[in-house]
VOPAGU-2260 file (C-alpha; in pm, 1 decimal, decimal comma):
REM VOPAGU-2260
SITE   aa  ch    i         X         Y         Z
SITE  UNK   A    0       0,0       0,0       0,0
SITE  UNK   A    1     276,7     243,9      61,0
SITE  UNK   A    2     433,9     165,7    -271,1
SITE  UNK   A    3      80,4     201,5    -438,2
SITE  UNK   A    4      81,0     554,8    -263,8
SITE  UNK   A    5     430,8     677,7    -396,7
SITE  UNK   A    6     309,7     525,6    -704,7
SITE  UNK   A    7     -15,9     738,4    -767,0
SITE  UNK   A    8     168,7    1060,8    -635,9
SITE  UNK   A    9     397,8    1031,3    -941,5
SITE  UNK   A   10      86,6     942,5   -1173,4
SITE  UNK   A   11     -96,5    1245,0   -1030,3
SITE  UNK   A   12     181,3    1478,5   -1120,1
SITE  UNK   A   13     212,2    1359,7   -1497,3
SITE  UNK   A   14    -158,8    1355,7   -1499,3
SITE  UNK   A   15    -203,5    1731,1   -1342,4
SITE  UNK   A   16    -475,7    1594,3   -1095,1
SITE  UNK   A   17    -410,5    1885,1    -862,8
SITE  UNK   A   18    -680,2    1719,1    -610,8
SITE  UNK   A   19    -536,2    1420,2    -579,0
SITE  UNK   A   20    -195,7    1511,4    -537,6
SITE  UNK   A   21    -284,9    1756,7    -248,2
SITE  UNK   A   22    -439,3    1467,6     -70,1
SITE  UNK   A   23    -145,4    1211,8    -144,5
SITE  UNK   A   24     104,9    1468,3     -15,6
SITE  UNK   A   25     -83,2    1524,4     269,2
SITE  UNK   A   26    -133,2    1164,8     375,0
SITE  UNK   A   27     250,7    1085,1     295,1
SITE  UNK   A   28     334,1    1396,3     502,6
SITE  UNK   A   29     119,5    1292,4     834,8
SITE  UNK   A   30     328,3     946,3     724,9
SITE  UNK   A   31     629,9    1068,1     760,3
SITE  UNK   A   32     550,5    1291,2    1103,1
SITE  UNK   A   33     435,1     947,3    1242,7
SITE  UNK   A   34     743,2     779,3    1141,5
SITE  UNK   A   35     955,8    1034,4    1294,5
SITE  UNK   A   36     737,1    1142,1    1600,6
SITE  UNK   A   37     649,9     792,9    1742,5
SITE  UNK   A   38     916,0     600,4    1533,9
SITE  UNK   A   39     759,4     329,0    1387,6
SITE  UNK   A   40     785,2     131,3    1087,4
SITE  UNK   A   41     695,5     266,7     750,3
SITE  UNK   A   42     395,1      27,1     669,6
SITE  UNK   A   43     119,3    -106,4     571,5
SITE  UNK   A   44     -40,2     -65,5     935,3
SITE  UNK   A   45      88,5     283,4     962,3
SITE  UNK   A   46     -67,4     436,1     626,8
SITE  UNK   A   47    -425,6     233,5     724,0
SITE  UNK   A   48    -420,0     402,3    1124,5
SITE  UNK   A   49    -316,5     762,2     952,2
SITE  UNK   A   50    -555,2     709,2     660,9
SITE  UNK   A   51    -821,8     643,3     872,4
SITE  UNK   A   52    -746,8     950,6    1102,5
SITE  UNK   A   53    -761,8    1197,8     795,8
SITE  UNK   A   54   -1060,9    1031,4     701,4
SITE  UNK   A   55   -1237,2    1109,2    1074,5
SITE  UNK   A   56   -1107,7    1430,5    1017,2
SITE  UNK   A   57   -1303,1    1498,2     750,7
SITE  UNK   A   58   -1594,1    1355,6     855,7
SITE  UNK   A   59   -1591,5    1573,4    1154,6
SITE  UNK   A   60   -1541,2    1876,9     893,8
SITE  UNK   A   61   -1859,8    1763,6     715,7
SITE  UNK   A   62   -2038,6    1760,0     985,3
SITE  UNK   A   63   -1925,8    2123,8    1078,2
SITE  UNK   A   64   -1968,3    2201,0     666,4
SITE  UNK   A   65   -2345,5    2110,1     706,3
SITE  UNK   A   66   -2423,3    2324,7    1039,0
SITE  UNK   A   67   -2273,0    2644,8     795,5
SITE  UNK   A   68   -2464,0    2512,3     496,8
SITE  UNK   A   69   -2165,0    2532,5     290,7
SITE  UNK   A   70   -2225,7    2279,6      25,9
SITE  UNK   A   71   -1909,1    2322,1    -195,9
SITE  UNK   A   72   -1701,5    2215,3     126,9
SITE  UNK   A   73   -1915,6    1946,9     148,1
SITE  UNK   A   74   -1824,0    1808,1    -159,6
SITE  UNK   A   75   -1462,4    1903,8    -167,6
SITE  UNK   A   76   -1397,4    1709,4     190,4
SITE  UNK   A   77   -1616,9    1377,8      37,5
SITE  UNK   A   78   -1400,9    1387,2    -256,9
SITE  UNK   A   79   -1100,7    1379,0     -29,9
SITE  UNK   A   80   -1288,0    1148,4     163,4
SITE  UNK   A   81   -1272,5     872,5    -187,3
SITE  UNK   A   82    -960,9     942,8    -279,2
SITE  UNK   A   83    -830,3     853,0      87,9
SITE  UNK   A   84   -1030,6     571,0      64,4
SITE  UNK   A   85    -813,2     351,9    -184,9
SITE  UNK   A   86    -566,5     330,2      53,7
SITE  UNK   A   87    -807,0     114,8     298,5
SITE  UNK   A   88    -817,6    -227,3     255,2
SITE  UNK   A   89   -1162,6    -376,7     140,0
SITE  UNK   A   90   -1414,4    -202,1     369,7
SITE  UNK   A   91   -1682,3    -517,2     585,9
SITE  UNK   A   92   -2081,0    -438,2     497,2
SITE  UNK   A   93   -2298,3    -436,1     822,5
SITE  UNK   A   94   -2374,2    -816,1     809,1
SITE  UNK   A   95   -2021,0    -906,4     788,2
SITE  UNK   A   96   -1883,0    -634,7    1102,4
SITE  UNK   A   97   -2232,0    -814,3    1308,2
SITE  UNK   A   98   -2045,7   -1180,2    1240,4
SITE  UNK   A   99   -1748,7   -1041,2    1372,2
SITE  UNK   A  100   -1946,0    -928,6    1660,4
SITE  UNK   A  101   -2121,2   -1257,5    1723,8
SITE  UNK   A  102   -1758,7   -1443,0    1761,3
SITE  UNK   A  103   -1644,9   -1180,1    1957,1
SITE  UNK   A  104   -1938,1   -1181,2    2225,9
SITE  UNK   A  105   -1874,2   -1603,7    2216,3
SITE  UNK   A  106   -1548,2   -1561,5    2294,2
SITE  UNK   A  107   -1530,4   -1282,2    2538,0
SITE  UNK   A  108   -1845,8   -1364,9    2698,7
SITE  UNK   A  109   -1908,2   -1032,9    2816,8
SITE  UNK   A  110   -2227,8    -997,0    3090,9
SITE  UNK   A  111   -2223,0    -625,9    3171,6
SITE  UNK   A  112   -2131,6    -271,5    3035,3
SITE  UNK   A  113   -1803,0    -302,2    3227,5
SITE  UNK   A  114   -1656,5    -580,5    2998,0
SITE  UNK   A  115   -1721,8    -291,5    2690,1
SITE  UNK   A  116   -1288,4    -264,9    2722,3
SITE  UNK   A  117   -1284,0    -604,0    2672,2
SITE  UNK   A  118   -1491,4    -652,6    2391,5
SITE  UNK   A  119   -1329,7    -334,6    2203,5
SITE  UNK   A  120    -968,0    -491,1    2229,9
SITE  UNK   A  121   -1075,7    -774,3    2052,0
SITE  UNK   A  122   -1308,4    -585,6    1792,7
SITE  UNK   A  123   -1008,0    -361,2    1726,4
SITE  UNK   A  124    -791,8    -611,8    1657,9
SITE  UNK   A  125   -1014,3    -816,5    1387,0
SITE  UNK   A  126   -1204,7    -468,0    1239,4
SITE  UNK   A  127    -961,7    -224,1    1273,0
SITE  UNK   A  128    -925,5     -61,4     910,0
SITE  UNK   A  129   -1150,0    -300,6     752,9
SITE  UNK   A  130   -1501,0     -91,5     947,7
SITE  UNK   A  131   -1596,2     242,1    1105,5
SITE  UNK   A  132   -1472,1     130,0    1428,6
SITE  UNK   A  133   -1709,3     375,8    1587,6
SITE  UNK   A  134   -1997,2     247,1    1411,7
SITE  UNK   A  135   -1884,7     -99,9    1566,7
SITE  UNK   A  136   -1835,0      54,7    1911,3
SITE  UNK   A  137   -2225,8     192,2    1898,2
SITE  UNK   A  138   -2304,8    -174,4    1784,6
SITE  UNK   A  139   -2136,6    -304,2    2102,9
SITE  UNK   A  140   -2247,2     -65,9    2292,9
SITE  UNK   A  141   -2635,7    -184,5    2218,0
SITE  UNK   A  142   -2573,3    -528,9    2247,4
SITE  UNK   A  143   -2456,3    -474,3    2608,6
SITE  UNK   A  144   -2750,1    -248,3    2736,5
């Protein structure tokens, strides 16, 4: 995945896609400030975790962008939202994160709100990257009330 992202920089800037290459050099840059910062491994793991925090950036932004009623930041951020997006792996449907779930709850056996750490841990561990890991935590968080 890092290769594929060095890889669509350099076919951004033949191609002129201005957008794009704003986003890649972004992403590579919050890479790199990771790497240095908390000094850890230039992979695979590392562009998914900072991916995914641009990504809940932006989301947040949209949310903001719709209280203002600015619609053409709206659809700026969701385009930056897709772009970002090909650098997650294959994203789970609902049925699939609520299978996960079910093995989860069988295994951890959790019998109160207090075992939500628990049950998180795990659910990281299998979803994280592949789901909106807060739309998982709200679907723990119902199955325990």
């Amino acid at each position: 995945m890092v290769e594929k992202l060095q890889q669509d920089m350099i076919a951004a800037m033949k191609s002129h896609e201005k957008e794009k290459l704003t986003v890649i050099r972004m992403v590579k840059a919050a890479i790199d400030q990771e790497h240095i910062d908390r000094k850890r491994e230039l992979n695979d793991e590392l562009l998914i975790d900072v991916v995914n925090k641009q990504i809940k950036m932006r989301k947040d932004s949209i949310a903001e962008f719709e209280k203002g009623n600015r619609e053409d930041l709206i659809a700026k951020t969701q385009s930056e939202i897709d772009i970002l997006q090909d650098y997650l792996p294959e994203q789970l449907d609902d049925s699939e994160v609520e299978q996960v779930i079910d093995e989860i709850f069988s295994l951890v056996q959790p019998t109160s709100q207090k075992d939500m750490g628990k049950v998180m841990k795990e659910a990281t561990s299998r979803l994280k990257g592949k789901a909106d890991m807060k739309m998982v935590s709200e679907k723990i968080k119902a199955r325990l009330q």
